[in-house]
C-alpha positions in Angstrom: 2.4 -17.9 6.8 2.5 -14.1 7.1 -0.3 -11.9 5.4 0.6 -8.1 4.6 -1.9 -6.0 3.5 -0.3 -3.0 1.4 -0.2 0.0 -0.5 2.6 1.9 -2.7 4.7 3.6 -0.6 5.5 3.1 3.4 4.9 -0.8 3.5 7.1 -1.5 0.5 9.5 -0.3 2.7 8.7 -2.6 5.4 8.7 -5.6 2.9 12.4 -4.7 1.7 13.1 -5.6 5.9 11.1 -8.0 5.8 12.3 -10.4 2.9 15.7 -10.2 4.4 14.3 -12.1 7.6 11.4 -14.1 6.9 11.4 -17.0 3.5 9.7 -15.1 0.9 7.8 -18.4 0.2 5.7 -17.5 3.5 4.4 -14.2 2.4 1.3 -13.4 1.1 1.0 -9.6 0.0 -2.6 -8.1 -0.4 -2.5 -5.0 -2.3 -4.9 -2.0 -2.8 -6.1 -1.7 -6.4 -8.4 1.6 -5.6 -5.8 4.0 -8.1 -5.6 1.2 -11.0 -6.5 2.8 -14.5 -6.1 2.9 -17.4 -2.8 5.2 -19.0 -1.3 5.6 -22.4 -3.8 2.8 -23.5 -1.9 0.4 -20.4 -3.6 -1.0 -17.3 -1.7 0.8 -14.3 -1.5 -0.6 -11.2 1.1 1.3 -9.8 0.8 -0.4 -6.3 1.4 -3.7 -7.1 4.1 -3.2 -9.6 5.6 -1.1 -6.7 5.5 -4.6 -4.7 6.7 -6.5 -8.1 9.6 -4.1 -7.8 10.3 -4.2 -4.2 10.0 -8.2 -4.0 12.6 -8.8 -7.3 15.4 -5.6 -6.0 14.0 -3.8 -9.4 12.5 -0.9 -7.7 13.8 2.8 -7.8 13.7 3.3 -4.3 14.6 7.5 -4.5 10.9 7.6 -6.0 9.0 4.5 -4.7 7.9 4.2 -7.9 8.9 2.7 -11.5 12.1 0.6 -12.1 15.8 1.8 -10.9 17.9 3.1 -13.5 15.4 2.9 -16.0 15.2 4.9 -19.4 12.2 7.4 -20.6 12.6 7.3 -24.4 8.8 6.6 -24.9 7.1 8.9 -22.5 9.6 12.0 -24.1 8.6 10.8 -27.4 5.0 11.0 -26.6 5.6 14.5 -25.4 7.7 15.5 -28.0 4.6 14.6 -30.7 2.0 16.2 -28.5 0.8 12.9 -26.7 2.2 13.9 -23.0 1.8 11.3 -19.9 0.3 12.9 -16.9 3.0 9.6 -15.2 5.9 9.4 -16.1 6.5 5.9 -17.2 9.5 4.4 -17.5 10.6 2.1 -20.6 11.2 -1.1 -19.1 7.8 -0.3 -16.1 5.7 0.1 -19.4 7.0 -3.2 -20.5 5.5 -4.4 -17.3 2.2 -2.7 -17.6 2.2 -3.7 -21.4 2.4 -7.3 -20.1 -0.2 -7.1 -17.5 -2.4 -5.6 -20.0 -1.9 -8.3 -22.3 -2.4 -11.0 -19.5 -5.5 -9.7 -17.7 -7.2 -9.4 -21.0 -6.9 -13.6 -21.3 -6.8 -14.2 -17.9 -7.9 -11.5 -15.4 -5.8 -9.2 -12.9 -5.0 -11.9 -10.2 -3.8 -14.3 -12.7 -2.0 -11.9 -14.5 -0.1 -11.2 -10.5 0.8 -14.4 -10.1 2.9 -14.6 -13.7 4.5 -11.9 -13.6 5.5 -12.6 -9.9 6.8 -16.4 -10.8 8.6 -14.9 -14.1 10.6 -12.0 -11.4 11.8 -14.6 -9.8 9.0 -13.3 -6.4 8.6 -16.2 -3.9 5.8 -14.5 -2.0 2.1 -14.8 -3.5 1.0 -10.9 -4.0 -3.0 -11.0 -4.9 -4.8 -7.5 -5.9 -7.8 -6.7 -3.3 -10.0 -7.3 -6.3 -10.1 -7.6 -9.7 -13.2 -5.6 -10.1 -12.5 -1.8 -11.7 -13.0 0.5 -9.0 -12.6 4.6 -8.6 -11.3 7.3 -6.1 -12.5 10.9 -6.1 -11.1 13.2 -4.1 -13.8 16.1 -3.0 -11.6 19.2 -2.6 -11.9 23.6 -2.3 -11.1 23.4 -6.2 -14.0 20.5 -7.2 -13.7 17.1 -7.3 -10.5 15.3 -8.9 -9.6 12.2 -9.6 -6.8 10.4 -7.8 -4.0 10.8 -10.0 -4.8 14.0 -11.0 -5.0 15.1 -7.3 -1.6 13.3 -6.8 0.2 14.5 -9.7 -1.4 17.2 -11.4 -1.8 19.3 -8.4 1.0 18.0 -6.4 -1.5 17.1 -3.7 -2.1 20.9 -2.4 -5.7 21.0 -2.6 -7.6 21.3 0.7 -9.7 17.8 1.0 -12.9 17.6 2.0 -14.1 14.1 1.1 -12.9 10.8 0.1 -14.9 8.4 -1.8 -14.3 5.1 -3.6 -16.0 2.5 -4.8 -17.2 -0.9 -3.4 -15.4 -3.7 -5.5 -15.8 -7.5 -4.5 -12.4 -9.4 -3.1 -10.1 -11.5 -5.1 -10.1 -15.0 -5.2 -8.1 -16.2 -1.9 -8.3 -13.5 0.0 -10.4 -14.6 3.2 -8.2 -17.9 2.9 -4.9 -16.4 3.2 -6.0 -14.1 6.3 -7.5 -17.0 8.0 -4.7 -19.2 7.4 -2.2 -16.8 8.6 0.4 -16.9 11.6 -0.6 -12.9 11.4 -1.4 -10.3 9.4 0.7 -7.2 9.2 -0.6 -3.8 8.3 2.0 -1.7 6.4 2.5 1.8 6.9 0.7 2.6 4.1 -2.1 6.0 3.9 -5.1 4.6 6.3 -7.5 6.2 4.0 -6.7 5.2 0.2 -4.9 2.4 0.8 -5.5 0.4 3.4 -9.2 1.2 4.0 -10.3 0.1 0.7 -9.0 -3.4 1.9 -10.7 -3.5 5.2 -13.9 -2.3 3.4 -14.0 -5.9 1.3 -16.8 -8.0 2.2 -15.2 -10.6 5.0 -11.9 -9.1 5.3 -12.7 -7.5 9.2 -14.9 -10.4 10.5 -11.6 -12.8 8.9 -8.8 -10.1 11.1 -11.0 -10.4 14.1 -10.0 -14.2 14.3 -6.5 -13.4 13.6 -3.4 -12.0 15.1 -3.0 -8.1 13.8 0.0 -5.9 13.9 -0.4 -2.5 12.6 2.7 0.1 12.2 1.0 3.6 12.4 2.3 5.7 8.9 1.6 9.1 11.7 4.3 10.5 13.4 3.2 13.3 15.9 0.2 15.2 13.5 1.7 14.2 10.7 2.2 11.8 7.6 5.7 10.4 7.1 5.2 10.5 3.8 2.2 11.6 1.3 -1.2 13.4 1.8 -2.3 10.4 4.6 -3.0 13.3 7.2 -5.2 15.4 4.5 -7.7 12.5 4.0 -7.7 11.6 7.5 -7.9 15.2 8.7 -11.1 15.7 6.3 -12.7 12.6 7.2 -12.8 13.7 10.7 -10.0 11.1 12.0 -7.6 12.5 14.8 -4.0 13.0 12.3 -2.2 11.2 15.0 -1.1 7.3 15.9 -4.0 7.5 18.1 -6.3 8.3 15.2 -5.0 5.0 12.8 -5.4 3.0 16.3 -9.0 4.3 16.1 -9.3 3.3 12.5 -8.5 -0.6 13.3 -9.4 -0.7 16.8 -12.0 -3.5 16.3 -9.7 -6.3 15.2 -6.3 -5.2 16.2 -4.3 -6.5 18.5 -0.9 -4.6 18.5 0.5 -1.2 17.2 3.7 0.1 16.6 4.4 3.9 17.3 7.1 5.9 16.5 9.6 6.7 19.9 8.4 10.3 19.1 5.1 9.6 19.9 5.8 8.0 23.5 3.4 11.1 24.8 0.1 9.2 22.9 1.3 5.6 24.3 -1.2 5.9 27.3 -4.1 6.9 25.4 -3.1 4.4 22.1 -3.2 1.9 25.2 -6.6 2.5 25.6 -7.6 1.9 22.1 -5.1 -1.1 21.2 -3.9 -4.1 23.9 -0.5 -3.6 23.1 1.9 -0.6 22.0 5.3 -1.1 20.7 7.4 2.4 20.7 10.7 2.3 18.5 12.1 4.0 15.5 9.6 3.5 12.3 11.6 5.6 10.2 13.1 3.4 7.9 15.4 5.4 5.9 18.1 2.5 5.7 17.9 -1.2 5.0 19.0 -1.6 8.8 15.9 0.4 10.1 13.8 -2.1 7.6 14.8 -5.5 9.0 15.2 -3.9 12.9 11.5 -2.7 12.4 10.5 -6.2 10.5 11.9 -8.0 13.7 10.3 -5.9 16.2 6.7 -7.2 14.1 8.0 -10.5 13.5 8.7 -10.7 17.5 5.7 -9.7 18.6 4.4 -12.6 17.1 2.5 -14.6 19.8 
């Protein structure tokens, strides 16, 4: 068994590698809930419908978000009669968010996972960090903003100078599936917003020091591959480099994958992490998934 902790964007792209090499049936995806609210009167939890996506070949993977080829009739509507979306929802994604709605009202937001994962078909269990509400606020030079809103409505451009979220208890099954893992895989998802929030779940560190950790860093050079990573690490104080996300998880993990670009930091990652992988982690092809997946899935002890 396999444990991957994820957000919304960079891991889902290791997970499409990963699927192709390793039985679905021996994955268990644990998925950052900190952005979930609540939209257009449906529950949003964009992150794990991103997974939902990934896992069943659904998702639109131009945007890392919403369903692939999918219609907008009821979001231009809304607009059109003065109800506008600050997300643009897709017709058949707000199915799925209508859905989950429905479910975790009868049965709560890890319940509600699981069926919608058995009715796409999904062999891999995928459990939400918690089922608790929780809330972001991003502290920036223009006041403080919620997620979303600093995401969408301002395009991310505000200069961050805080990060806070909200402590929220873990999901049933958690703590079990790291314990029982082979190892647990750390996507290359934003350190700060989404993987944080999952290391900062009562048990979830002690449970990773007693298991085998791979982490790919989401930093190539002093940069983000993708998303505002390096403006919440940058205003947190945390070196905007692989060196800085080895810093991050240096008291539980074991090995770390860097980008070849990055062979100048190996020494110094060294210092930090017991083992350093260099290869390619851009994975702008389904070939660079499943080579990147194999390089983690090797390194397996």
């Amino acid at each position: 068994m396999i444990t991957v902790l994820s957000g919304g964007t960079g891991t889902p792209k290791l997970l499409q590698g990963l699927k192709e090499i390793v039985d679905s049936n021996d994955l268990t995806i644990i998925v950052n809930t900190l952005e979930n609210d609540f939209f257009s009167g449906v529950y949003v939890s964009a992150d794990i419908d991103t997974v939902l996506y990934t896992m069943s070949d659904m998702i639109n993977d131009e945007l890392w978000y919403g369903v692939k080829n999918d219609t907008f009739i009821t979001h231009e509507r809304l607009e059109e009669i003065g109800c506008p979306e600050l997300l643009r929802i897709g017709d058949i994604d707000r199915a799925t968010k209508i859905q989950k709605t429905q479910l975790m009202e009868k049965y709560g937001l890890l319940k509600a996972c699981e069926i919608q994962a058995e009715n796409m078909g999904i062999g891999a269990k995928i459990i939400p960090m918690s089922e608790e509400n929780s809330d972001i606020k991003i502290i920036t030079d223009i006041g403080e903003l919620e997620f979303h809103d600093f995401l969408i409505k301002h395009q991310s451009q505000p200069d961050v100078l805080d990060v806070k979220f909200s402590e929220v208890k873990p999901s049933e099954g958690i703590i079990d599936a790291i314990e029982n893992s082979e190892a647990v895989i750390i996507g290359p998802s934003n350190p700060i917003t989404s993987i944080s929030p999952i290391l900062s779940l009562d048990g979830v560190r002690e449970a990773l020091k007693d298991t085998y950790v791979i982490a790919v860093s989401p930093i190539i050079g002093n940069d983000s591959v993708s998303g505002p990573a390096s403006k919440f690490m940058n205003a947190l104080g945390i070196d905007v480099s692989a060196i800085g996300v080895a810093s991050l998880y240096a008291d539980f993990l074991d090995t770390i994958v860097i980008d070849n670009e990055d062979d100048d930091k190996e020494v110094e990652v060294n210092q930090i992490v017991n083992k350093v992988i260099l290869t390619n982690t851009i994975m702008n092809n389904l070939d660079a998934k499943k080579n990147l997946a194999q390089i983690i899935i090797d390194s397996i002890p």
